[in-house]
C-alpha positions in Angstrom: -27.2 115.0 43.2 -25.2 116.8 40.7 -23.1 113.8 39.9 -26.2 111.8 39.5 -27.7 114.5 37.0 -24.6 114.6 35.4 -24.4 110.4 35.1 -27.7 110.2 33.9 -27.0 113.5 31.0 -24.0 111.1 30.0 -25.9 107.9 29.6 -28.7 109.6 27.4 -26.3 110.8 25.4 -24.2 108.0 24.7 -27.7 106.0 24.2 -28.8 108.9 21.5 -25.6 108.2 20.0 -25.6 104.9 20.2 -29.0 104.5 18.6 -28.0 107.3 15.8 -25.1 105.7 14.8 -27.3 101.7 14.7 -29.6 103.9 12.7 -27.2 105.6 10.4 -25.5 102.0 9.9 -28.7 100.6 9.1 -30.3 103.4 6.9 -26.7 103.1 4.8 -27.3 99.4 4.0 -30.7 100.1 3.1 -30.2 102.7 0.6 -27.2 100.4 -0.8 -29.5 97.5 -1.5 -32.5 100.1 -3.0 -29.5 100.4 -5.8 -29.9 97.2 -6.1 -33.6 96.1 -5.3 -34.9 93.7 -8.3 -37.3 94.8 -11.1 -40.8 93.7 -11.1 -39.7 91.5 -14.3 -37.2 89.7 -11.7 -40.0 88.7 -9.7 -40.9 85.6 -11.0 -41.6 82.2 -9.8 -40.1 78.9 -11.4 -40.2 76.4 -8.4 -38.1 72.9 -9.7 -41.0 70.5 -10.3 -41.1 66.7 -9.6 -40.6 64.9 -13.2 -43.1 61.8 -13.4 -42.1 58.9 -15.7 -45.3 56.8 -16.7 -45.9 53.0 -18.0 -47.7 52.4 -21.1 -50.9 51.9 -19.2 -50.5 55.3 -17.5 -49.1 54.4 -14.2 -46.5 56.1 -12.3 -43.5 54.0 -12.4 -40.5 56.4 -10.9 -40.2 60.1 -10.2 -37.0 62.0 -11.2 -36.5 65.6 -8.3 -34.5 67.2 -6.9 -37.0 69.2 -5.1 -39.8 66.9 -4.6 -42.4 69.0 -5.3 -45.7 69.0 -7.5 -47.6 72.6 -7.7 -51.0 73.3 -7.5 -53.5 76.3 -7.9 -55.1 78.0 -4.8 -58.1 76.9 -6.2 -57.1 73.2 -4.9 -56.2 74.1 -1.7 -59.0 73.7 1.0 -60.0 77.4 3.0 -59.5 75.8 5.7 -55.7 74.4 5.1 -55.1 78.1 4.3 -56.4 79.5 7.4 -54.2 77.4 9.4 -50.6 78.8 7.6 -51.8 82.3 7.7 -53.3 81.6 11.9 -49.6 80.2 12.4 -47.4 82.2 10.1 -48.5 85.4 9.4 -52.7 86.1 11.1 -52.5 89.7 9.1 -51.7 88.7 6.2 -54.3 90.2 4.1 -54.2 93.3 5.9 -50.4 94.5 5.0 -48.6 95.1 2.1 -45.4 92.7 2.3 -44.2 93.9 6.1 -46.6 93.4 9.3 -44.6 96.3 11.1 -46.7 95.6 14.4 -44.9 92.0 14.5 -41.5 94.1 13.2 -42.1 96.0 16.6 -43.5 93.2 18.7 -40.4 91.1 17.7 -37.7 93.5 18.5 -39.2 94.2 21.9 -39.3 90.5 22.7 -35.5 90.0 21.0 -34.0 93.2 23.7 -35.8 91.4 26.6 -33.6 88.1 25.9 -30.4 89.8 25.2 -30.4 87.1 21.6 -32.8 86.4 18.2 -35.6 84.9 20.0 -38.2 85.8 17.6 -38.3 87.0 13.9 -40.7 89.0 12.1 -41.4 87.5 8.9 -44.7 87.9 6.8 -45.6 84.7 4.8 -44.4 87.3 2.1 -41.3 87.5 3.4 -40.7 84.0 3.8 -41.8 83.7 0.1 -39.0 86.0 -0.6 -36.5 84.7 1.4 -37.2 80.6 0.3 -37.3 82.0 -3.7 -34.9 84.3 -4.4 -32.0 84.3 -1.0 -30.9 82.6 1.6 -31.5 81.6 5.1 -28.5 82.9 7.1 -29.6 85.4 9.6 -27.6 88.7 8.4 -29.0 92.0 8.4 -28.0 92.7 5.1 -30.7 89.6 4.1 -33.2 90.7 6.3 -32.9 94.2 4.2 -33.4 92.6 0.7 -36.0 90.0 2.2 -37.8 93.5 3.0 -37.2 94.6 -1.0 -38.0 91.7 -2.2 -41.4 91.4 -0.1 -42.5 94.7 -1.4 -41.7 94.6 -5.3 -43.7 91.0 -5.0 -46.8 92.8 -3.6 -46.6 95.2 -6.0 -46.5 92.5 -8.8 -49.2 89.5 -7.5 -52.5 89.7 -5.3 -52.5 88.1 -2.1 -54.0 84.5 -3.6 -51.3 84.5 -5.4 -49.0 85.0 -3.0 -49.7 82.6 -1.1 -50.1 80.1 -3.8 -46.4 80.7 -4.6 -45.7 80.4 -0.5 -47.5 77.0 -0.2 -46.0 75.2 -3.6 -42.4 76.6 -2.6 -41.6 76.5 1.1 -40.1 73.4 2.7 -41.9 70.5 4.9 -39.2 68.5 5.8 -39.3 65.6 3.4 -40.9 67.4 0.4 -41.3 70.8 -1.1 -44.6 72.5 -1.6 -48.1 71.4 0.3 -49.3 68.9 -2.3 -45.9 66.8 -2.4 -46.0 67.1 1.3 -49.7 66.0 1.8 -48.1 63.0 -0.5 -45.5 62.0 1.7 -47.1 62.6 5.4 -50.5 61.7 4.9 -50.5 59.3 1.8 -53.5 61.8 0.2 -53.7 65.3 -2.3 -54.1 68.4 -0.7 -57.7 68.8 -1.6 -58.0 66.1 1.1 -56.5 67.6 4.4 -58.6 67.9 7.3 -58.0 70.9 9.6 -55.8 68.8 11.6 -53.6 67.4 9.2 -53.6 70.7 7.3 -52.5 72.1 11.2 -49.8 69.8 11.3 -48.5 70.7 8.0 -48.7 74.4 8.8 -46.3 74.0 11.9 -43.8 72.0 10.2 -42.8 75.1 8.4 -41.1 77.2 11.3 -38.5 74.1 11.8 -38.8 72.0 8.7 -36.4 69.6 9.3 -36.4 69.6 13.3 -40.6 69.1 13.2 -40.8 66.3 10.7 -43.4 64.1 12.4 -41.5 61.1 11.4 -38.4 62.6 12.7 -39.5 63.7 15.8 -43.4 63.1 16.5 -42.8 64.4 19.9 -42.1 68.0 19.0 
């Protein structure tokens, strides 16, 4: 018994240590990046634009990218197409301020239970973040400035205008933004979607490239 007492004393031990010294590593990188955390005048967003080139009469002849993508206010985008991002991508949304810290928690659980990155955490925020101003590598240090980033842009823009930004910039595959993607897929504007096609569009986002109905209509 007194071996086993002993055993288990060592193991909680080496775990508080353990955990300390994850936590240590982690709160270090943190406070290295809130050196460096960006300005509220360095949160801006200038998404590259799809140049049209016109006839004389008006028509669309060509189209000059390379970022396929034509923005478009909130205003033009259907309640009902942007229900089905925030159902998929982010359902609290309106009710945090950059970092849904109940998915933060939810995630790491679920990531310890397979032993591997089975599931991430990002608000629609963070994704806006991440597809603006970084990069998509999966490094800690980037999931730190994502988390920067995602709060200096709350501070700065309401939550329509959030995800405005987040629906012109993220990719679909094939195009960049909703309305160019609308374009491609479904041959119509945004302000046309049903709830299906506005569905579909939502759940191309998580693998844009691997999901691309025409690509693989299966998945």
């Amino acid at each position: 018994m007194a071996r086993r007492s002993r055993l288990r004393r060592f193991l909680l031990l080496l775990f508080v240590i353990v955990t300390c010294m994850v936590f240590g590593t982690g709160l270090g990188l943190f406070v290295g990046l809130l050196e460096n955390a960006p300005s509220l005048d360095e949160v801006n967003f200038n998404p590259q634009l799809t140049t049209y080139i016109y006839d004389i009469n008006g028509k669309v002849i060509g189209r000059l990218y390379r970022q396929n993508r034509v923005y478009v206010p909130i205003e033009q985008i259907p309640i009902h197409v942007q229900n089905a991002f925030i159902a998929i991508e982010d359902h609290n949304f309106y009710k945090h301020h950059g970092i849904d810290f109940v998915a933060v928690a939810r995630s790491i659980l679920v990531n310890i239970r397979e032993r591997r990155f089975a599931q991430g955490f990002s608000s629609i925020t963070q994704q806006l973040a991440r597809n603006a101003f970084l990069h998509n590598r999966k490094q800690i240090s980037r999931k730190l400035q994502e988390v920067l980033w995602a709060i200096q842009i709350e501070r700065k823009y309401s939550k329509p205008e959030i995800l405005e930004a987040y629906l012109n910039i993220i990719l679909f595959g094939e195009a960049w933004g909703i309305e160019a993607a609308s374009q491609s897929y479904f041959g119509k504007s945004v302000q046309e979607l049903s709830l299906a096609e506005g569905a579909l569009l939502a759940a191309i986002v998580n693998l844009p490239n691997a999901l691309n109905p025409r690509i693989n209509p299966e998945g």
